[in-house]
C-alpha positions, 0 to 999 in steps of 0.5 A: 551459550553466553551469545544467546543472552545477546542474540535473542533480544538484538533479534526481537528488537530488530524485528520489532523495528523491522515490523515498526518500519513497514507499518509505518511506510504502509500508513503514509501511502508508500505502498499506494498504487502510482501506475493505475492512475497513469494507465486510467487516463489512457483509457477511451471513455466516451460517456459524458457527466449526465450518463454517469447519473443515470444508472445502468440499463437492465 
């Protein structure tokens, strides 16, 4: 019974840093998309500048 005095709030403590941590890597980019941007240069897109000013046709 004694243990639980010690192991419920190693426990919070440790979730709170664990929560602390992901957020922390969520908000510098460390979850950020790195293939779509390798795989958007592939793609064939043969429309110039002056098309992409023009909206579409209806």
């Amino acid at each position: 019974m004694e243990a639980l005095y010690l192991l419920i709030p190693v426990s919070i403590v440790t979730v709170f840093i664990a929560l602390w941590v992901f957020f922390k890597a969520s908000d510098s980019g460390q979850f950020d998309d790195l293939v779509g941007p390798g795989l958007r240069v592939l793609q064939d897109d043969d429309s110039g500048a002056a098309d992409a000013a023009e909206p579409p046709p209806r």
